[in-house]
C-alpha positions as CSV (number, residue, x, y, z in Angstrom):
1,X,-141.7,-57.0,246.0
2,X,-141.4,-55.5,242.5
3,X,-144.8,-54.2,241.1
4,X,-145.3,-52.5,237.9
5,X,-147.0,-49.1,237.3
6,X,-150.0,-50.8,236.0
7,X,-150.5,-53.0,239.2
8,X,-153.1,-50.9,241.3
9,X,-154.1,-49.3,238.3
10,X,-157.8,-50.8,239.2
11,X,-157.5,-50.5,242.6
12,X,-157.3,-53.3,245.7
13,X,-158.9,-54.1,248.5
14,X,-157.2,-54.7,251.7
15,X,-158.5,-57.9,253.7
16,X,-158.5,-58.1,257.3
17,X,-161.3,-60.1,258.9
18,X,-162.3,-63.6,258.6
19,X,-165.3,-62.8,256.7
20,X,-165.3,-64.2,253.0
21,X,-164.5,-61.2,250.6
22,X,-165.4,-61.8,246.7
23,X,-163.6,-59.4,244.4
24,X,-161.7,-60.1,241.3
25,X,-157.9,-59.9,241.8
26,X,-154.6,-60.7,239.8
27,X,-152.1,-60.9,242.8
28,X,-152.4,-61.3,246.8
29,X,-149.7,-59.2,248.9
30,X,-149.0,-61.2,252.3
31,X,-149.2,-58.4,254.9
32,X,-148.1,-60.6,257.7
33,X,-148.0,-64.6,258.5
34,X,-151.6,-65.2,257.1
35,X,-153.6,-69.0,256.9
36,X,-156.3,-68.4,253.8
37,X,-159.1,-70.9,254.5
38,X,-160.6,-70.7,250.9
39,X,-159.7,-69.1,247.9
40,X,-161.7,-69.2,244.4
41,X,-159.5,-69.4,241.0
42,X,-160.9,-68.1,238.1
43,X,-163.1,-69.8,236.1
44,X,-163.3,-69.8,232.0
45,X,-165.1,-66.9,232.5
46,X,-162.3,-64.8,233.6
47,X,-160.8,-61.7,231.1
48,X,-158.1,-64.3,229.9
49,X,-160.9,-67.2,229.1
50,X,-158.5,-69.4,231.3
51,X,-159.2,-71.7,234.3
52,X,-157.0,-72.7,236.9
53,X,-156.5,-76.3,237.5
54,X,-157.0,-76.7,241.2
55,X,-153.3,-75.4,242.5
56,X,-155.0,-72.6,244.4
57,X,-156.4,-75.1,247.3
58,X,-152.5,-75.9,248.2
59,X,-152.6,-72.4,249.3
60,X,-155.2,-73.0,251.6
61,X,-154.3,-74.3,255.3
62,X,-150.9,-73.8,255.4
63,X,-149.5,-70.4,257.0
64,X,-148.4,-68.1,253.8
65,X,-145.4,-65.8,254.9
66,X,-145.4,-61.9,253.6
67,X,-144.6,-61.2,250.5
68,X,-146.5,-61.3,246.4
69,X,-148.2,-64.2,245.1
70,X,-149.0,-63.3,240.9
71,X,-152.3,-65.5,242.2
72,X,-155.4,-64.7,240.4
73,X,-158.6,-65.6,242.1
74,X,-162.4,-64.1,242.6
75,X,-162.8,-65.2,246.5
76,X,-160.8,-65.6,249.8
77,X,-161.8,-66.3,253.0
78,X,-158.8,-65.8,255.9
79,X,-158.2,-67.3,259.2
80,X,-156.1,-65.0,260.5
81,X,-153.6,-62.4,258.6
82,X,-153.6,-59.8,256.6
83,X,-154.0,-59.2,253.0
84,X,-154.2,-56.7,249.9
85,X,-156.2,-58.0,246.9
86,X,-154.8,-56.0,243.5
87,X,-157.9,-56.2,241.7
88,X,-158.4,-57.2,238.2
């Protein structure tokens, strides 16, 4: 996982429960095998004034392995795994 100085530079928030978690964030690190139920993208309202297309909800269901996903998003709700939000 290659991060750049400026990647926690606003902080994170680590995700461990199933409860839905809203906080702004630019990547996801996978901390182990992890099923997301729901994830928000960004809206036009986001910093960049860009909106995802609906990719995102792939993410959801599936089992995501560890690792980085450069995913932006403003919500997740997990099933089971573990997670750090970098925020944004």
């Amino acid at each position: 996982m290659a991060l750049e100085r400026q990647q926690a530079s606003k902080g994170y928030k680590v995700v461990t429960n199933t409860a839905a978690t809203a906080k702004n964030f630019f990547g996801i690190s996978v901390l182990a095998d992890t099923v997301i139920t729901t994830i928000v993208a960004p809206t036009a309202g986001s910093p960049d004034q860009v909106a995802y297309d609906g990719d995102e909800a792939g993410l959801a269901g599936p089992t995501v392995p560890p690792g980085y996903y450069p995913i932006r998003g403003s919500s997740i709700t997990l099933a089971s795994g573990s997670v750090i939000l970098w925020t944004e």
